[in-house]
N, C-alpha and C positions, 0 to 999 in steps of 0.2 A: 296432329294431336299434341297438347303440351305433356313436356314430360321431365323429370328433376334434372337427366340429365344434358338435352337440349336447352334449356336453360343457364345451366352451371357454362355449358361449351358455348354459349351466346359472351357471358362476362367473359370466359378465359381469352377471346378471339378478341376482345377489346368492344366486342359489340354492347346494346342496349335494351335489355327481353322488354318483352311492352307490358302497360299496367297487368293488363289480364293477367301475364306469365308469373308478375309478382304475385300478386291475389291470389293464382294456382299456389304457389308455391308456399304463402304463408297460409293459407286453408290447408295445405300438405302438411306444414309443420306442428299443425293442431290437430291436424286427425292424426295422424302417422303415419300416412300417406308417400310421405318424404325420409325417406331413410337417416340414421344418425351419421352414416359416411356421408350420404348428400347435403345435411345439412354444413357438415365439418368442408366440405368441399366447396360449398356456396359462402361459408365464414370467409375463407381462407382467398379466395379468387373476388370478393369487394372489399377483403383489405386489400389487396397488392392493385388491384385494378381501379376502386371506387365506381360509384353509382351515378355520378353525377347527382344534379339539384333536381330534375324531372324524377330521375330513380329512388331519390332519396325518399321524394315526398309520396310518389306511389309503394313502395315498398314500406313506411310510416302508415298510411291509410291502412294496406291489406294487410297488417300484423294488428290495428286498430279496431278494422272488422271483424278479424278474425276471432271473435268472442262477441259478448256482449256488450253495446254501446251503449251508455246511460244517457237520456234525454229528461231534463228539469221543465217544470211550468211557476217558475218563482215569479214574484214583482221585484225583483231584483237582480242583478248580475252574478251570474257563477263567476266564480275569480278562482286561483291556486298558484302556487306559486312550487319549484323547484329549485333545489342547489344541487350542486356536480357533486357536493361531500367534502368536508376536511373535517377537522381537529376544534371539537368543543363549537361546532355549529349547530346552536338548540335554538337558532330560528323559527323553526315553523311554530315552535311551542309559543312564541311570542304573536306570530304575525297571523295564524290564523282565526283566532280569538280578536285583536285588533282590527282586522278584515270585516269580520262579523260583526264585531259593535259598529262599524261604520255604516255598515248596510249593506253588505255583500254576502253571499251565502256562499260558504266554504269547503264544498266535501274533499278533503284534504288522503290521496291514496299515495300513503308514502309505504317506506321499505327499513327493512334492517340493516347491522352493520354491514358493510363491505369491505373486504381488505383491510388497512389502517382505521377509517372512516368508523363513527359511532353514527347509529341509524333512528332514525325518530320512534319509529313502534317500541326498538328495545329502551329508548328515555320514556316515554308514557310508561311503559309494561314497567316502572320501577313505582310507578303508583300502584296500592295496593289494591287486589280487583280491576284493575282499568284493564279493558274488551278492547281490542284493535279491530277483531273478528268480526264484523257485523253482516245480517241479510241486507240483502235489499231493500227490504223493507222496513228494517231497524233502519238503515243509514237515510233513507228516505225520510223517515217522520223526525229523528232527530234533527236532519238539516232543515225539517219546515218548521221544528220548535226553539231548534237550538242557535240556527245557522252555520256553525259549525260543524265537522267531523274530522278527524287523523283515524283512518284506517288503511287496512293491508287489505291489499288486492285479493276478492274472489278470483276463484279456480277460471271463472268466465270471464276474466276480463285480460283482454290480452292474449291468449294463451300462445298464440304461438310464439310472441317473445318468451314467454318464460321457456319454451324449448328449448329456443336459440341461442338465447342467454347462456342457458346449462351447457349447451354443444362450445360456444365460446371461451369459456372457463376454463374448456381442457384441451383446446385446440391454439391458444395463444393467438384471440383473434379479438383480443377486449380492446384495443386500442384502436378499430377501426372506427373513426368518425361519423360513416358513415351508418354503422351497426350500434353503434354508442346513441345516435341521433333517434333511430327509428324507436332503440329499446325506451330509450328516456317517452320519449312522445306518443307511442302508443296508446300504453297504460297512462298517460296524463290523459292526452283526448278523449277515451275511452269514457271518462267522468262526465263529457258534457260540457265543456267548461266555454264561456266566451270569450274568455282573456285569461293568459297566465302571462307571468313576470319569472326569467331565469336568472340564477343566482350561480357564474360560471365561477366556480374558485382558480386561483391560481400562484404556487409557490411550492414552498415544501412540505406542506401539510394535505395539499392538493395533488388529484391523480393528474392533472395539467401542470407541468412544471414550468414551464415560458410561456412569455406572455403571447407569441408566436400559436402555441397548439392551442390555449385557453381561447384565443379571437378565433380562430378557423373553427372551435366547437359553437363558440356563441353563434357565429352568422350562420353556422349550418343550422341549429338547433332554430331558430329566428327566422330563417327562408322557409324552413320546412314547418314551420307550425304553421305559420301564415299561407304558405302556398297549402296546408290543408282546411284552413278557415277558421283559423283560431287568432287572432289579435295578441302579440307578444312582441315583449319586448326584453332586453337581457341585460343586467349587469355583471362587467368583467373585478370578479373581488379581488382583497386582498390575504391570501392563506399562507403568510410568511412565519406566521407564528398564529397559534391559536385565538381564535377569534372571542371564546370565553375563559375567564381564566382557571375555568377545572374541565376534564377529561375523562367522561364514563358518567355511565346512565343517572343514578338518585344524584349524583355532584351537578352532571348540568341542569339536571330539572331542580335544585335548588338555587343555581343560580339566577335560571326563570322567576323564580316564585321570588329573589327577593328581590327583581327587576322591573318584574310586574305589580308587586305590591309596591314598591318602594321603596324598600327597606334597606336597600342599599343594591344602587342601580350601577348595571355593568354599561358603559358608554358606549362602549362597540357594540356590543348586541341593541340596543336603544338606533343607532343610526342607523346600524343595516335592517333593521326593522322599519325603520321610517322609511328608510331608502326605498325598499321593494316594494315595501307596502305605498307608498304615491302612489310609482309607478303601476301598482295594479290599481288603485283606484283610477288613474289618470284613463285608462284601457276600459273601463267599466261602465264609463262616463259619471262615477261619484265624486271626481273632483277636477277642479278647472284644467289643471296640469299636474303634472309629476312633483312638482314644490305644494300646490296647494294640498295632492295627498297626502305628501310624507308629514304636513302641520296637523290633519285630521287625522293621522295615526300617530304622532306625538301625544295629540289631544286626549285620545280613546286610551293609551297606556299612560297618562299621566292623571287621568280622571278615577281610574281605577274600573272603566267600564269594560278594559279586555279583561282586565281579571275576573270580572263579574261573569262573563263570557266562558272563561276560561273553567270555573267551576262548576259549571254548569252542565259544559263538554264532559267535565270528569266524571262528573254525577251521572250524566246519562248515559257515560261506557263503565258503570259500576263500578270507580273508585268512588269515596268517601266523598260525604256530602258536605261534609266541615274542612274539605283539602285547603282551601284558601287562605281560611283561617288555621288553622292545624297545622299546616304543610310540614313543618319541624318535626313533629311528634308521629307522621306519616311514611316517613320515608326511612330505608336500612340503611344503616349504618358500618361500615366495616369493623373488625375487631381489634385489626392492626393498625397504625398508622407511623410514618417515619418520615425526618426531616431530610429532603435534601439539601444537604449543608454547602454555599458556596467552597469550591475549593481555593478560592484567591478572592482578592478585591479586584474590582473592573467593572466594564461595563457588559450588558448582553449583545454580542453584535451581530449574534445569527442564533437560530435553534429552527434543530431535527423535525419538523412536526411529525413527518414520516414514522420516526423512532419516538416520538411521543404516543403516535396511534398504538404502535406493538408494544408500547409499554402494560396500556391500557389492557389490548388482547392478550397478553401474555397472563397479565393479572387476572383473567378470567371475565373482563368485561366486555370481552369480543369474542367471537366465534374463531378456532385454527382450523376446523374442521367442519363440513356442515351439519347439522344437528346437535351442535355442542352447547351444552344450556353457558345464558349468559348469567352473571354474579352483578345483580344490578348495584349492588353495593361499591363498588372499588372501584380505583382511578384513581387520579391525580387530581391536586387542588391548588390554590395561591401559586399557581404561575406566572414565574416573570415573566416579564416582556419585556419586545426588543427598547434599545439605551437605556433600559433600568439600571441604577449603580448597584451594582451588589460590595457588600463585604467579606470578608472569607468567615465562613463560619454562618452566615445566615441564609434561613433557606431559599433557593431556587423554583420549590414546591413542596408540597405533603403528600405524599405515597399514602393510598388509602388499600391494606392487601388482607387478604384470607388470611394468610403465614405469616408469620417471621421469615420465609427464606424467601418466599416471593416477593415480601415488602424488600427483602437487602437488594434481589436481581432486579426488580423495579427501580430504587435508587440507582445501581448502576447505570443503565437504562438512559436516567433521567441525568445524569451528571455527565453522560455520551452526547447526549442529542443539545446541550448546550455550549458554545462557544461565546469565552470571555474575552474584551481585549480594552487597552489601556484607554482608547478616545471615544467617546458616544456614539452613537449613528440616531439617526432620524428615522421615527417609527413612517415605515411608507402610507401614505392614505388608505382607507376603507374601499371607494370607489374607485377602481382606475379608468374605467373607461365603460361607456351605453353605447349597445347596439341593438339599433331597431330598423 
């Protein structure tokens, strides 16, 4: 008879429990079935041991089944797409709306901050009225009206990762690959999806810091979606320095809005939106290949049809039906703001992202603890980038903060996590490397 601890003593021995033992064990993990020491002891014995590519993709399925699996009947391709999380990545807010206009229908179940990381639901949730939360059957009729959806996971989807997850958190078990792989994957599959495209960051703004762990996460994340039947393919990014040049909820989603409208377009977010977004059309079969997508999703955000998209989304998770137009006059603004003033002339030739995340969280626009409400207002804005020349005296960024003491220990913060030096460096590429 299977049982939590026959299983845990299978990994600890170097052995391989079989599909069923995982299925028991993540159907354990959803009923309660599996104790919080067993689960901390099953974390703990596939980090130090791993699961292998077989284990991977069975232990992915049975945390997959373990809730409810969404099935679509669209005349189109479900697509989504995932990123591992950095600093000022408001992606999805561009790509899933672009997705949509092109012909794909998008039920996008993303998540909150994490750690340093600003999280898509808490960017939406700075639109005023905007609904993450939806039924079933909310998320259903908008995707067959809208194409679109960005929401947060019901209680039924996944559940036993969300256990394991929590067990992780306090067990020092987040960095298993092979735990990282199933959690990410689950909850994606779970949607239905025929194709998704991963978006792996990697630097100091990113939970993969070499380029080493960031490839070992993509080809796991890539085997295991595939070996459970889902068409993916992954890009290894570049998270050396923030990807938009502001940090925190209403900042990035105004950088969205004036990307998407065109009112003053951010470059980086433009390519890596083109980029993923191809490579999901290429998967979907809506475009020849990975270049012919990424041109039909230049198209859709330069036409103004993902913004058309985009408002539409918002409209129908109950922010404002004039956001498009409006967006300015929409969104909160902080009370405080403060320059960070270069301390010398030079160049930029490294920066903290890491310490720009806790900038952020310190300021109140990330969670220290969980249930902590986020301050969609505050963040950081007009950040430099890497070989930018500064001069002494002009800013490095604008601290957007509640206080006056929190805007000074934000500067600080921000005048830490940058390193100046006398000759340029070369900003590194967007793309570094596809793995499929």
């Amino acid at each position: 008879m299977t049982d939590a601890r026959a299983i845990i003593a299978t990994l600890r021995d170097g052995g391989q429990p079989s599909v069923a033992d995982l299925r028991w064990f993540a159907d354990g993990l959803a009923s309660g079935a599996v104790s919080d020491a067993q689960a901390g002891a099953f974390a703990m014995v596939v980090l130090l041991k791993g699961l292998g590519e077989g284990g991977r993709v069975a232990l992915t399925q049975a945390m997959r089944d373990s809730g409810r699996v969404l099935e679509w009947d669209m005349p189109g391709p479900v697509l989504d797409k995932h990123s591992t999380g950095g600093i000022g990545d408001c992606v999805s807010l561009l790509l899933a709306p672009a997705l949509a206009a092109c012909g794909a229908y998008v039920p996008m179940i993303s998540g909150r901050g994490l750690g340093h990381t600003g999280g898509t639901l808490d960017k939406l949730e700075a639109i005023p009225g905007f609904r993450t939360g939806l039924s079933e059957a909310q998320l259903r009729r908008q995707i067959a009206e809208t194409r679109c959806a960005i929401v947060s996971a019901s209680g039924d989807i996944a559940p036993a990762d969300r256990r394991l997850y929590a067990i992780r958190d306090v067990t020092s078990t987040v960095e298993s690959i092979d735990l990282i792989t199933a959690s990410i994957l689950s909850k994606k599959l779970a949607a239905g999806l025929e194709a998704l495209v991963l978006d792996v960051k990697v630097g100091s703004g990113a939970f993969m810091k070499t380029m080493d762990r960031a490839e070992a996460l993509a080809r796991a994340l890539v085997k295991t979606a595939q070996g459970a039947g889902c068409m993916t393919t992954a890009l290894i990014t570049d998270m050396s320095q923030p990807l938009a040049t502001a940090a925190g909820n209403a900042l990035e989603v105004i950088e969205v809005m004036e990307t998407l409208t065109g009112t003053s377009v951010n470059a980086a977010l433009w390519d890596i939106t083109a980029a993923l977004g191809g490579e999901a059309l290429a998967l979907g079969g809506l475009a020849a290949d990975a270049a012919d997508g990424a041109a039909r999703i230049e198209q859709a955000l330069h036409s103004g049809a993902a913004a058309e998209v985009f408002g539409r989304m918002v409209a129908a998770q109950g922010g404002p039906a004039d956001f498009v137009d409006r967006w300015p006059d929409r969104l909160p603004a902080a009370p405080v703001t403060r320059e960070v003033p270069s301390p010398r002339d030079g160049f930029v030739t490294a920066i903290d992202g890491f310490a720009l995340g806790q900038a952020v969280v310190h300021l109140g626009g990330g969670r220290l603890r969980e249930g902590d409400r986020v301050n969609p207002s505050v963040g950081l804005s007009d950040l430099a980038g890497l070989g930018e020349e500064m001069h002494r005296g002009v800013p490095l960024a604008m601290v957007h903060a509640a206080s006056v003491s929190e805007a000074e220990a934000a500067v600080r913060s921000v005048l830490a996590a940058y390193e100046l030096g006398a000759q340029a460096v070369a900003e590194p590429p967007l793309v570094l490397k596809r793995i499929a």
